[in-house]
N, C-alpha and C positions, 0 to 999 in steps of 0.2 A: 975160243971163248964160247962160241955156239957148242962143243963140244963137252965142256965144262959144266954147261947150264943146261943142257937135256941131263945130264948126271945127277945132277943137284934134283933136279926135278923129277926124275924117277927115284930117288932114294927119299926124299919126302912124303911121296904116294905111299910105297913101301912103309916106311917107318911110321906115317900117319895111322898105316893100320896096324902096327904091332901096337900103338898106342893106345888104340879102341881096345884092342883085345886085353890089354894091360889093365880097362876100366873092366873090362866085363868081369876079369877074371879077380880084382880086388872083390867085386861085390860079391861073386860068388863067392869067394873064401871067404867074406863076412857072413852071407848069409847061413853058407854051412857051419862056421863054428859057433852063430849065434844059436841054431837048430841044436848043435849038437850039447853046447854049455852053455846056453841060457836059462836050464835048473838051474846054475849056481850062484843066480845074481841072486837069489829070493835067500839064499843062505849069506853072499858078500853084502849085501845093498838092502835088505830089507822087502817086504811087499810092496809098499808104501811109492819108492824111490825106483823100484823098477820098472814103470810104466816111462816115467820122467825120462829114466835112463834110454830107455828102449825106444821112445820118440827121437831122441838126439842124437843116440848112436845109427839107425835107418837114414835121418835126414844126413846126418855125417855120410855115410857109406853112399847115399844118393848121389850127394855132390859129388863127391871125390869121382863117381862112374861118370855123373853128366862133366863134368871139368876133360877127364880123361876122352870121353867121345866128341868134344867141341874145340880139345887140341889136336886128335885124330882128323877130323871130316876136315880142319880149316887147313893141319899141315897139305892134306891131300889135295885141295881145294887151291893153296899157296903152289902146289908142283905141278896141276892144272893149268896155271898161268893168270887164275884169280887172285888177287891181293888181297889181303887182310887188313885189319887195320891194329894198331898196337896194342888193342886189351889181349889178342891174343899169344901178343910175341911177351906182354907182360903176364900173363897169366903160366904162360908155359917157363918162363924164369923164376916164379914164385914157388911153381909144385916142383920143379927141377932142383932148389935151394931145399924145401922142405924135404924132400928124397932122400937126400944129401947129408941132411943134417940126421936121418935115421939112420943110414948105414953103421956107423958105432953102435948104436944102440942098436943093432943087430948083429954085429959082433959082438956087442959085450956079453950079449946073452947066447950068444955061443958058447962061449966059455964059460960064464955061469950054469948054463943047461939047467933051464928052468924047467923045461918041457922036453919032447921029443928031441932030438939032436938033430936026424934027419932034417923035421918039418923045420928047424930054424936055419938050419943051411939052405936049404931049397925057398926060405922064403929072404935070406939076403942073397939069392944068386938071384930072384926075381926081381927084389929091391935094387940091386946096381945095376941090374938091365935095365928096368924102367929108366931109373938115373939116367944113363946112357943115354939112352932113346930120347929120352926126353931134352936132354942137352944137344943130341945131333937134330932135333928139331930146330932149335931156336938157332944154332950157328949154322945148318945149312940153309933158313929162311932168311937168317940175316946176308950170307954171302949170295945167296939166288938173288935178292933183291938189289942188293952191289951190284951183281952184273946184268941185272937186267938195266940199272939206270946206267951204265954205264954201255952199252949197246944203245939206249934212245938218247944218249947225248951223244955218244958215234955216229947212230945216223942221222941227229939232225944238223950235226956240223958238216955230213958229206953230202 
């Protein structure tokens, strides 16, 4: 069991931090495509509507890195031997669902090829990783947790 549960808890630490990297790297390829195509909201959206636009879409891309780096530090923090408490076993079940719910719509536009073909494959092979990642967070915190109560009702029964 003690075997089991150092496992769990180095692939948490592990996996904590591909999750940071996962935030940093959505924001970066936000920020670079917004550098790169944000001329072309003043042609879609008007002048008007892109100020609007451009607050909500930063605060959007904000969240999503801080969400990303507070499931990162707590998974790491959970394989530590610190506890969490449920916002963030809830929280990583909610971005793990909405992940989830993109991957179609990252094939679909595969095969529509709206854009580049590469950058849409290389961005659902990073989308099903996250997925992953994010899903081996929340089922290795919930089983590390299993056997951790399950070791302090071990030893207080012996």
């Amino acid at each position: 069991m003690e075997v089991q549960k150092r496992k769990l808890e180095i692939n948490l630490k592990t996996i904590g931090t591909g999750v940071i990297l996962f935030g940093v790297w959505t924001f970066v390829k936000f920020a670079v495509n917004f550098m790169l195509f944000g001329s072309e909201l003043d042609e879609a959206i008007g002048e008007k509507a892109r100020l609007a636009f451009i607050i909500v879409a930063w605060i959007g891309a904000s969240l999503d890195a801080l969400s990303h780096l507070y499931i990162g530090v707590s998974a790491k923090a959970e394989g530590g031997g610190k506890r969490n408490g449920r916002f963030f076993l809830g929280l990583t079940a909610v971005i793990t669902v909405l992940y989830a719910l993109v991957l179609p719509v990252d094939a679909a536009a595969i095969f529509l090829q709206q854009t580049s073909l590469t950058a849409l494959i290389v961005t659902f092979i990073i989308d099903a990783t996250a997925t992953a990642f994010l899903a081996e967070v929340f089922l290795y915190t919930v089983k590390l947790r299993r056997l951790r109560k399950e070791t302090e009702a071990g030893g207080a029964a012996a």
